[in-house]
C-alpha positions as CSV (number, residue, x, y, z in Angstrom):
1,X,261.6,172.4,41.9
2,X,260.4,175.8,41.1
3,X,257.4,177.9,42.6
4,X,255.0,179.5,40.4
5,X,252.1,181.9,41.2
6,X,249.2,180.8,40.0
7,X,246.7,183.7,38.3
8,X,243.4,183.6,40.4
9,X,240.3,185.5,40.6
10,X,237.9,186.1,42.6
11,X,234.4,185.5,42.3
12,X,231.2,186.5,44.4
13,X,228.3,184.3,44.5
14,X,224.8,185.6,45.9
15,X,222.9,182.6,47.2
16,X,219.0,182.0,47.9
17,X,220.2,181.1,51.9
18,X,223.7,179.7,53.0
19,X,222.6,176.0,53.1
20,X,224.5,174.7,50.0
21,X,228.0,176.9,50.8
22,X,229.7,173.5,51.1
23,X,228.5,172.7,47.2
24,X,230.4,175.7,46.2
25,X,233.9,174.7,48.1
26,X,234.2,172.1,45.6
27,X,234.7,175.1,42.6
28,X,237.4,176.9,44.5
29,X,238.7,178.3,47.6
30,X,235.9,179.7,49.9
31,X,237.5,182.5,51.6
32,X,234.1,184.2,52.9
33,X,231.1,184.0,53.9
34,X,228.6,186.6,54.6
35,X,225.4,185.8,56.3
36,X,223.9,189.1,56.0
37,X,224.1,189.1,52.5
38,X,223.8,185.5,51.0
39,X,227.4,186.1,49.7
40,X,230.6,183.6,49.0
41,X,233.9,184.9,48.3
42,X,235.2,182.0,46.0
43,X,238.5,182.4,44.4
44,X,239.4,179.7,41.6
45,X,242.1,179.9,38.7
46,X,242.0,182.2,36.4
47,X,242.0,179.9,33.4
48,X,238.4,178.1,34.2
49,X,236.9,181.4,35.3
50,X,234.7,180.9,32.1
51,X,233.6,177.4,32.5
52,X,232.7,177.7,36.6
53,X,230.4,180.3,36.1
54,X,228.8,178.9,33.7
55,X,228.3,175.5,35.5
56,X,227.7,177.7,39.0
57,X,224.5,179.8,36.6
58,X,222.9,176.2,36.4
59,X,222.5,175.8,40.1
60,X,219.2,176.5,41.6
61,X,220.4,178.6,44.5
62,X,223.0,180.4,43.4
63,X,220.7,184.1,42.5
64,X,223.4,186.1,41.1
65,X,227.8,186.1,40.5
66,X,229.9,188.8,40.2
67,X,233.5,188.5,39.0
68,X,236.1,190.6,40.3
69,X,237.5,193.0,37.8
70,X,240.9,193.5,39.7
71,X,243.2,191.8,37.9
72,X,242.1,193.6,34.6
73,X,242.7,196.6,36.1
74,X,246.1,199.0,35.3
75,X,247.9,199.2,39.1
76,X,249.9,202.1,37.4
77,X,248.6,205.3,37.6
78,X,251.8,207.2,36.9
79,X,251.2,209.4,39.6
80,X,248.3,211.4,37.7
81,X,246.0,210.7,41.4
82,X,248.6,212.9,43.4
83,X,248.5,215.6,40.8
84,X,244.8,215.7,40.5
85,X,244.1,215.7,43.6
86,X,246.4,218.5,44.9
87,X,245.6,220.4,42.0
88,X,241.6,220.5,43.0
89,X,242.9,221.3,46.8
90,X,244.9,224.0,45.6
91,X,241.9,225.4,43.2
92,X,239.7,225.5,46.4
93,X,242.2,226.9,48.6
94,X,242.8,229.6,46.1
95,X,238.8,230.4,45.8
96,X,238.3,230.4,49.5
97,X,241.3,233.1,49.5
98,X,239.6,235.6,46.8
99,X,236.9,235.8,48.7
100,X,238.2,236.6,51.9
């Protein structure tokens, strides 16, 4: 028997009030819940992303979803965000020295 990760995404639902966050548990895994903001962290397979937001858009309360980019984005950033950054620090240093 072999384990295998499942791809999953996460979704963030923006309700009318938080009365019908136990409709939503059937979709996926509710992993939060914020009260402030009408908001539901859902996460569900990434293979019916597609066809759960479409059947969440139908319901009355939900106002608004948001799908989380993060798997699309590139982890590797070939260390060009430790070169850019020193490189600005290094310009400002070298400023603040000319005009001392």
């Amino acid at each position: 028997m072999t384990f295998e990760i499942q791809a999953r995404r996460a979704i963030y639902v923006y309700l009318r009030n938080l009365k019908n966050v136990n409709q939503l548990k059937k979709f996926g895994q509710v992993l939060y819940i914020s009260e402030a903001m009408n908001l539901v962290e859902l996460y569900i397979n990434e293979d019916q992303v597609e066809s759960l937001v479409k059947k969440l858009r139908q319901y009355r309360f939900v106002k608004h979803i948001k799908i989380s980019p993060r798997p699309d984005i590139n982890p590797d950033l070939e260390n060009k965000h430790d070169d850019v950054f020193f490189e600005d620090y290094s310009d400002e240093v070298n400023k603040v020295e000319e005009q001392d």
